[in-house]
N, C-alpha and C positions, 0 to 999 in steps of 0.2 A: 138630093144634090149629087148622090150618086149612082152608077148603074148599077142593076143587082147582080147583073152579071161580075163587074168590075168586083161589088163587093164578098162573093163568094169565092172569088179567085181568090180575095187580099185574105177571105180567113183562113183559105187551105194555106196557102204563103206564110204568114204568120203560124201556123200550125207545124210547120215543117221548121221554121226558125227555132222554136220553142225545143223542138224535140234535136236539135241538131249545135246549131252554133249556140245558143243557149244554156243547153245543157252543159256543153261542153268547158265555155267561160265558169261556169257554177261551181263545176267541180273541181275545176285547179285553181278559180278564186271567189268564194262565194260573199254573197254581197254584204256590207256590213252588219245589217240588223235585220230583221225580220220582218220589218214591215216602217211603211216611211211614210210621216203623217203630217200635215199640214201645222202651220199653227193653232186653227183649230179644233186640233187633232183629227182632223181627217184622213183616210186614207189615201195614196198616190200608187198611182199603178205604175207600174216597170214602165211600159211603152202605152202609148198614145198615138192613136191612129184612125185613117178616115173610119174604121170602124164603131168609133166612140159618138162619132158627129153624124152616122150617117142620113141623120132625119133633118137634118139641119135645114132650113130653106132660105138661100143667100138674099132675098127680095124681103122676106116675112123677120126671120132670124135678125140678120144685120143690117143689109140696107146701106147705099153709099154713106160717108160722114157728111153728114149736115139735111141726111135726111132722113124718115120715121122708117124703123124705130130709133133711132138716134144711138142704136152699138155701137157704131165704129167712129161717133163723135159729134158734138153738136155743133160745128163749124168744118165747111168743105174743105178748107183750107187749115185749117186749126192754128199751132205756132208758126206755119210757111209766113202767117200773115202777119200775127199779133202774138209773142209769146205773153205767156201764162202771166197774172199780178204776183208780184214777189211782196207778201204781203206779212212784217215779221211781227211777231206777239211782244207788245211790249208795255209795261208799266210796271211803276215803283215808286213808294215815296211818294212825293208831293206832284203836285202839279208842274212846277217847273222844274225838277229832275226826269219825269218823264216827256215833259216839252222837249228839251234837250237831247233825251235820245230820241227822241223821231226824227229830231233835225239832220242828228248825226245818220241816221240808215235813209233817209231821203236824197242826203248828201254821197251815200255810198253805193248810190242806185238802185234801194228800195221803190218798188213804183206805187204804196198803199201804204195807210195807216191801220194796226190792228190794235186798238186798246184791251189792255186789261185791268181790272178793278180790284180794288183790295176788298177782303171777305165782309170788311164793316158796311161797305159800297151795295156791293153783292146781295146782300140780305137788309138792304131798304135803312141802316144807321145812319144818325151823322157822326164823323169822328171823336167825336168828345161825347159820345152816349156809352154808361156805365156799361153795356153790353158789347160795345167793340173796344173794349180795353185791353191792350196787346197786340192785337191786329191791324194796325196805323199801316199801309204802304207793303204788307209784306207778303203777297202773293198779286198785287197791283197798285194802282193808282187812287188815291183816296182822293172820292170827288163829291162833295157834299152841297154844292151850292152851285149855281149858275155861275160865280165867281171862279169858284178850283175850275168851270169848264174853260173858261174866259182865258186863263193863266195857261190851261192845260194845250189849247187851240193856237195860241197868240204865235203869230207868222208865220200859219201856216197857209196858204190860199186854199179855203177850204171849196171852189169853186171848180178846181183843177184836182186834188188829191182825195180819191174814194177813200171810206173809211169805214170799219169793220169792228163794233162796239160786242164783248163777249157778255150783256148782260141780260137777264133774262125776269128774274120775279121785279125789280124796280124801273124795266126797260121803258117802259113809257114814258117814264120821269126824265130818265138819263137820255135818252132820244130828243124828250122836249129843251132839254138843257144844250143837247149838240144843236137844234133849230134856232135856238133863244140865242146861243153864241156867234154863230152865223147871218142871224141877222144885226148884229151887231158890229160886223165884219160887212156889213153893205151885202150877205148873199141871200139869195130870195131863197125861197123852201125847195122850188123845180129848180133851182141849178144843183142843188147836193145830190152824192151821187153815193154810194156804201150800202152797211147791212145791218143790221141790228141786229143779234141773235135771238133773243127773245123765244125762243122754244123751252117752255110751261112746261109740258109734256115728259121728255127729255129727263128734266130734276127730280119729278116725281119719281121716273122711272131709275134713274140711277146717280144724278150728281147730287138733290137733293137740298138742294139752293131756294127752295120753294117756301113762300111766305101766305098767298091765300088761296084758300080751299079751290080743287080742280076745274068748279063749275065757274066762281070767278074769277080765277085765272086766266083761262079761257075766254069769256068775256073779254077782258083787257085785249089780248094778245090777239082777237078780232076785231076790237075797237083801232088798233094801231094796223091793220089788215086797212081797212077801211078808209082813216084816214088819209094812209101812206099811199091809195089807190088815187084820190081827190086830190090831192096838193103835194106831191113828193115822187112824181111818178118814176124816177131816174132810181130811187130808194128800192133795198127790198128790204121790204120790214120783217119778214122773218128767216131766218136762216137755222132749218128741222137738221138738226146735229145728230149725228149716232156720234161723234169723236170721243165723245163723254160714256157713251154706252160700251164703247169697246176699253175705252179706259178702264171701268170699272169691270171690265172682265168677263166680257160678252166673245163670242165666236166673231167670225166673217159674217156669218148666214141672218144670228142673231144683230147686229149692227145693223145689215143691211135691210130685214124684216121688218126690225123693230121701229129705225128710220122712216121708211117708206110709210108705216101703217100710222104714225104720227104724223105725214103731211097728209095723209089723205084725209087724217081726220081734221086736219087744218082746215082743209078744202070743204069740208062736210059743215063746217063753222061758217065759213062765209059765205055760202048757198044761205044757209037758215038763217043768216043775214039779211038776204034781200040779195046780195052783190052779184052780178054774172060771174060765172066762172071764168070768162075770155080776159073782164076787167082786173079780178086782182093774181091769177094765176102765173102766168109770166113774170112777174115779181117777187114770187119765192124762189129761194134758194137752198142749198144744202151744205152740208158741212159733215166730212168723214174722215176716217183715221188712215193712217196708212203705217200698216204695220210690218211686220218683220218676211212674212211672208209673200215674197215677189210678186207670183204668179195668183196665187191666191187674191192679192188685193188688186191686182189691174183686174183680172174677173168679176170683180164687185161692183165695180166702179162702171164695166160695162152692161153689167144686169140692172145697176139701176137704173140707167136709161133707158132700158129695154122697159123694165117693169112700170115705171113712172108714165113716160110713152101712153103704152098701152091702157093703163088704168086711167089717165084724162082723157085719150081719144074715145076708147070707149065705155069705160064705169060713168062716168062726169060727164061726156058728150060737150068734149071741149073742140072747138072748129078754128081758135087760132093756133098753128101751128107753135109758134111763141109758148104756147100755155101745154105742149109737151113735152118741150122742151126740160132738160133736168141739167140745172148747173151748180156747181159744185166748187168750195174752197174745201182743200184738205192741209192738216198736220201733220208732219211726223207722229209719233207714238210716245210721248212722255213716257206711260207706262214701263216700254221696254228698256230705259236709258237703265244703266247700272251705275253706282256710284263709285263698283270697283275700276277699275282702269278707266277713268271716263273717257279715258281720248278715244277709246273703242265708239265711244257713241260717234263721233263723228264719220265711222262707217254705216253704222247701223242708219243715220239720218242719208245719207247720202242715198244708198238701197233704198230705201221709204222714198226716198225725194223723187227717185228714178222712177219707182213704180206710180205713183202719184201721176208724174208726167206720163207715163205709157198710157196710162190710164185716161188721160183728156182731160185733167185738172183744171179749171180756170184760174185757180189764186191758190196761190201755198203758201205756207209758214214750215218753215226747217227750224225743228228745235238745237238748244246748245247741246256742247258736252258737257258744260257742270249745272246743268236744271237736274240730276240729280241729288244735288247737294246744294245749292241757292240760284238765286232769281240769276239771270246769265246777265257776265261781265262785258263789257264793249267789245273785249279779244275774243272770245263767245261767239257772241252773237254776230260779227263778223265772220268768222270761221263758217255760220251756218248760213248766212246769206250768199257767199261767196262761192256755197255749194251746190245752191240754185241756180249761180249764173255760169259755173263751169260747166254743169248740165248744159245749159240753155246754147254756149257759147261753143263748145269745145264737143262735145259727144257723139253730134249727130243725129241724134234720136228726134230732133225738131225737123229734118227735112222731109220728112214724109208721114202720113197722117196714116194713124195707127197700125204700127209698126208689126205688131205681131197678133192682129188681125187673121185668122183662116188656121191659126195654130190649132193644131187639133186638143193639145194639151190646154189651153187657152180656153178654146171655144167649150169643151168639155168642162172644164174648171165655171165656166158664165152659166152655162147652162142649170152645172150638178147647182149655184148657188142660187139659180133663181126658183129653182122647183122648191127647195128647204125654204126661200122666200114665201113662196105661195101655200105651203104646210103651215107657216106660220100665220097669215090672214087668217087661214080658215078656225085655224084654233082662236085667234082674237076675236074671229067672228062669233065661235061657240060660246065666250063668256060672255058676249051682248054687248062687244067693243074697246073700244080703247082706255076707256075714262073707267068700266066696270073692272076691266082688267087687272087695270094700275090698283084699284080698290083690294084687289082678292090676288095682289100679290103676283102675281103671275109672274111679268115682265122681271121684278125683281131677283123671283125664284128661280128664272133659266139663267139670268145672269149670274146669284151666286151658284150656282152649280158649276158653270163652266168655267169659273175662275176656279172652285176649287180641284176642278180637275187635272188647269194648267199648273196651279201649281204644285201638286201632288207628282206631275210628272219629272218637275223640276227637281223636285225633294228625293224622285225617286231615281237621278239620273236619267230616266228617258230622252227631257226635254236637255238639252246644253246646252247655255249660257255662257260665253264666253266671258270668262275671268271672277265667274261668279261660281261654278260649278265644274268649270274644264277651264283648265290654264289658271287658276288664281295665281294669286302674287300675298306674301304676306305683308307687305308694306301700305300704308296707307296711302291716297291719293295725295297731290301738291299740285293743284290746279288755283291760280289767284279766282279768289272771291269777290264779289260785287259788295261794298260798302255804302250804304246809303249814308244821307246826311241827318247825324245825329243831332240835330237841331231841326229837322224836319217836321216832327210833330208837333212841336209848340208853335212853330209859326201857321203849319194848318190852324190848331186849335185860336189863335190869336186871330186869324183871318175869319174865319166862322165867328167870334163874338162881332168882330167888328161888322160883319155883313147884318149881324142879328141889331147891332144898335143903332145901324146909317139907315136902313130901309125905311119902305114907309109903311108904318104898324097898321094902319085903318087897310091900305090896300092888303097886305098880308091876310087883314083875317078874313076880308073879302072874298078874296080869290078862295081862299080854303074852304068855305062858308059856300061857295058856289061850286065848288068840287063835290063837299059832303052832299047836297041836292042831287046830283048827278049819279052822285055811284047808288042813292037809295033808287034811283029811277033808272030809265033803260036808254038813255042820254050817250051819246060816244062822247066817251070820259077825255076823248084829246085836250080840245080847246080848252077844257077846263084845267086840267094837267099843266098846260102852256101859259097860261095865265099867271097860274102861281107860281110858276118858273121865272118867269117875268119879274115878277113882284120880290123873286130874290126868297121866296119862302125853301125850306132847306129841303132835302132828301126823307129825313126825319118826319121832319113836319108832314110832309106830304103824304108819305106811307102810314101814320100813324092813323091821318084822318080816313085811309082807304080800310087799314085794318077793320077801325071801330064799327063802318059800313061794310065791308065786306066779309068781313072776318080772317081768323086766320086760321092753318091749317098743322096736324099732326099726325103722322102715319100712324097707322094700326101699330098696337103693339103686339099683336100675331105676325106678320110682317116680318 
């Protein structure tokens, strides 16, 4: 991209800089620390310059936005046209206190629904099983029956508002119950329009929400590939998360490696399917973290579309552009919220939010400032909505399409994380892939390393945390709390009897009875899934009879 000529002049130039005005600042003010490192603790250089980029090739490299490799953005126009889905994370408690707050952030100019599920939901329970005792509502919405969906859904036009389900080992179930609820609401399967997370993979590797063994897991999470491809075309039924990976304390590089190397293998799943790649590829989606580090995270964000790109055009030999396409909802960073001074979080979201959007987000979630202390209050989660539309409305960063584009600190930042990207394939490739990996630890092993390395720097003063480590305060916080309704659990569990004694018993055991056939065979487990949803058979019920067929699973205790 540059001449050599040009660029042997810039090194003598820089060379004289160094020994001159350089020097000179050093020594009557020398720079704070010693050395200045990313969040992933990586190093940062003093200056950045065409010398860093100079292989770069602006056609191969970047590429206009909206076309391959898709760096500088997968829409020509990006927000000029359509800004980003403001899409907020919400559940608690029952079915109709979190009806209520969708209402409320759809009312406040939310444009998406994002459910969350409480942990008994999460891992395949019904609320009244001896094993989610405690757990009622208190990291999501407890949703046990086509019923709690029914309650959970009611006024919303699910035909107009895309929806974004965080579930993943009972997602088939929970998916068929969002279908079952909508038809019921008069909406056919191709008018819905959302995502399901449903990334298997992902838990194994580090959230850990995982209920059967990797091989049928998998299965499942292709069978709902497949379906979603036939009857749901508007649908992406999976959405490959690193948000979870960098939460548990993963780098930039590892996030963004670890991501990638779990759609591909998505992708690798529904070839040996039968499926084109052109048919169900365009329908996945992704889902990333955005953390503390600026510049660091818009450079991720722009490698994985470089590296996704490239690996369907040519590893996969994908010919619709659509299916190189790499689109993406991000989070703030739960992780880094502090529960000292919380109102600081709401800078720290705001940065994350910002880089998010430099970065070419299509859907975001801004977390609160007291999710470091409980589920977030209406005044909350307002403060963090409101932070996405100052961006969008007020900043300016939406009039022009990738704004810091051609940076050489940028470009050198995308590049250093897509080569650590491709160090890591080759190493997944060495233990025999993705599924072998997660077996022998791996994935899991670079991640605790690198968490304890962040916080080792913490502990050790390196890293500074504001008001946790520089600037604390001794007083405790007094931020209002979110109160659910303590009569909340007994009308779930009252609501679940009464589903279990109105239904109709011969269809119940029918439907299950034709599920268990299915999962001993090589059958897409949908239809049959949907059936018993239908039939009003419970979340329970249904995992149980998957368990017995499929099994279930327990990480190594080497691990």
């Amino acid at each position: 991209m540059y001449d050599r000529k040009k660029v042997a002049e810039l090194q003598d130039s820089i060379q004289k800089w160094e020994k001159t005005s350089l020097n000179k600042a050093l020594t009557s003010l020398p720079e704070r620390r010693e050395s200045f490192i990313t969040t992933s603790s990586e190093p940062v250089n003093r200056l950045y310059t065409p010398l860093d980029i100079q292989n770069i090739d602006y056609e191969k490299d970047l590429g206009n936005p909206g076309e391959y490799p898709y760096t500088r953005g997968v829409h020509p126009t990006l927000y000029r046209s359509k800004l980003w889905t403001m899409r907020m994370f919400a559940g608690f408690g029952t079915a109709e206190e979190t009806n209520a707050r969708f209402k409320y952030l759809l009312s406040q100019g939310q444009t998406g629904l994002s459910i969350a599920f409480d942990l008994a939901t999460l891992m395949g329970y019904d609320t009244d099983a001896p094993e989610a005792e405690g757990e009622f509502g208190k990291c999501g919405v407890a949703i046990s029956s086509l019923k709690d969906m029914e309650i959970l859904l009611d006024g919303i036009p699910l035909d107009q508002v895309s929806t974004s389900m965080t579930i993943n080992s009972p997602a088939s179930i929970i998916w068929a119950m969002y279908i079952a609820a909508a038809e019921k609401q008069g909406v056919r399967p191709e008018q819905l329009r959302g995502t399901t997370q449903n990334d298997i993979l992902k838990e194994f590797i580090a959230q850990k929400e995982y209920i059967f063994p990797p091989e049928a897991s998998m299965r499942l999470v292709t069978d709902t590939i497949e379906f979603g491809t036939s009857h749901l075309p508007q649908w992406n039924t999976i959405s490959i998360s690193g948000y979870h990976i960098r939460e548990a304390g993963s780098t930039a590089a590892q996030e963004l490696a670890f991501t990638l190397a779990d759609g591909l293998e998505y992708v690798r799943w529904g070839i040996q399917r039968g499926l084109d790649v052109d048919e169900f590829a365009p329908r996945l989606s992704f889902f990333f973290n955005a953390h503390n580090d600026f510049f660091e995270e818009i450079a991720k964000y722009r490698a994985a579309r470089r590296i996704w790109a490239r690996e369907m055009k040519e590893t996969f030999g994908a010919k619709n552009p659509r299916s190189w396409i790499l689109r993406f909802h991000t989070q703030t960073a739960g992780v880094s919220l502090t529960a000292q001074q919380p109102e600081n979080n709401v800078v720290r979201v705001a940065i994350q939010a910002l880089a998010a959007v430099l970065g070419g987000t299509q859907s975001l979630h801004t977390n609160s400032l007291d999710e470091a202390l409980a589920l977030p209050s209406e005044h909350a989660v307002t403060i963090a909505l409101r932070t996405q539309q100052i961006i969008a409305e007020e900043s300016g960063v939406t009039n022009t399409v990738d704004p810091l584009g051609g940076s050489f600190f940028l470009e050198a930042q995308t590049d250093r994380l897509e080569a650590q990207a491709y160090a890591y394939f080759h190493r997944i490739a060495d233990l025999g892939g993705v599924l072998p990996a997660i077996e022998k630890g791996f994935f899991q092993s670079e991640i605790s390393d690198a968490a304890y390395l962040y916080q080792r720097e913490i502990d050790a003063g390196q890293r500074r945390i504001v008001g946790l480590n520089a600037y604390a305060e001794g007083h405790a916080p007094s931020v209002p709390i979110l109160v659910m309704d303590p009569q909340g659990y007994d009308r779930q569990v009252a609501r679940l009897r009464e589903v279990r004694r109105s239904r109709d018993a011969g269809q119940v055991g029918q439907s299950l009875d034709r599920l268990r056939f299915a999962c001993q065979g090589t059958e897409n487990t949908m239809p049959y899934i949907l059936d018993a949803v239908r039939a009003y058979c419970t979340l329970g019920e249904i995992i149980n009879v998957m368990k017995k067929e499929l099994g279930t699973y327990a990480e190594p205790t080497w691990i």
